[in-house]
C-alpha positions, -999 to +999 in steps of 0.1 A: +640-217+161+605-214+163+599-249+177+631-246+205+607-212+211+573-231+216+591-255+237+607-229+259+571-209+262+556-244+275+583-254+299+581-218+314+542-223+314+542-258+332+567-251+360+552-217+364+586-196+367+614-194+350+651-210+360+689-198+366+702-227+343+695-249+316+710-278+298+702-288+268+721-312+242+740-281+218+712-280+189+719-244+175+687-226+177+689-230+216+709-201+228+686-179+212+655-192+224+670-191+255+679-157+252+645-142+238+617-166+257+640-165+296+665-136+293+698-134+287+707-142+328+698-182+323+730-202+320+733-221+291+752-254+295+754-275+262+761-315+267+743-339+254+745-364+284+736-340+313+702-339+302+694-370+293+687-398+323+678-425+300+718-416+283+726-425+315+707-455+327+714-475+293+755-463+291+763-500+303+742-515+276+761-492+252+795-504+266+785-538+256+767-533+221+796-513+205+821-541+207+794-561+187+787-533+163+753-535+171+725-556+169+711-576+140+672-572+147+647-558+175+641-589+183+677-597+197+683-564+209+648-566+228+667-603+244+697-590+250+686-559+277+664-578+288+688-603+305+713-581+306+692-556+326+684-587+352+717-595+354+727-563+357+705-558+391+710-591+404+748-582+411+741-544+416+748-535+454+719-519+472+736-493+493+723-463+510+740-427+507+774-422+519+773-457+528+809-470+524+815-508+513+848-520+511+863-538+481+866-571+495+834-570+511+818-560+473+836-592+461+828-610+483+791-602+482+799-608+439+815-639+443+784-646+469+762-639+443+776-654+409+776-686+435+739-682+439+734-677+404+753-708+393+732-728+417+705-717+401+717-724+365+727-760+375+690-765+388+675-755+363 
């Protein structure tokens, strides 16, 4: 309780004012820390993904590891993002906002692309 306070009294201090909403993963002491350090007219909203952009960014990575129930060592895991995260933007579509891209046209631009990428395997 006391450290979900502290944290609370920094965040407040940082940014300067206070906030109409706050997200935070669930942990118990949080409402009322909320409630005591920001008043009780701050939405709480409890999820443990909202507030987390590193959840986000590794989900796919997490998709793939829980099939092999895990890793066996740092050392593979470390190899494993590491192409996977190339791979991952080689084949990701660079689009801008409210840009619409038609399902053939993304496989095409795949198929384009794993082309590319065999061409480069069979050089090397």
């Amino acid at each position: 309780m006391d450290a979900a306070q502290r944290f609370f009294k920094q965040a407040v201090e940082t940014v300067g004012s206070g906030t109409e909403r706050i997200t935070t993963d669930g942990h118990n002491s949080y409402p009322r820390a909320i409630h005591e350090m920001l008043g009780y007219e701050v939405l709480h909203r409890c999820n443990p993904y909202l507030n987390n952009r590193l959840e986000q960014d590794h989900r796919g990575i997490k998709q793939r590891y829980y099939p092999m129930r895990g890793f066996g060592s740092f050392t593979s895991a470390s190899r494993f993002c590491r192409a996977f995260d190339e791979a991952r933007q080689f084949f990701r579509f660079r689009t801008t906002m409210k840009q619409y891209i038609s399902l053939a046209d993304q496989r095409r631009l795949f198929c384009h692309r794993l082309d590319t990428l065999k061409a480069m395997f069979l050089v090397a």
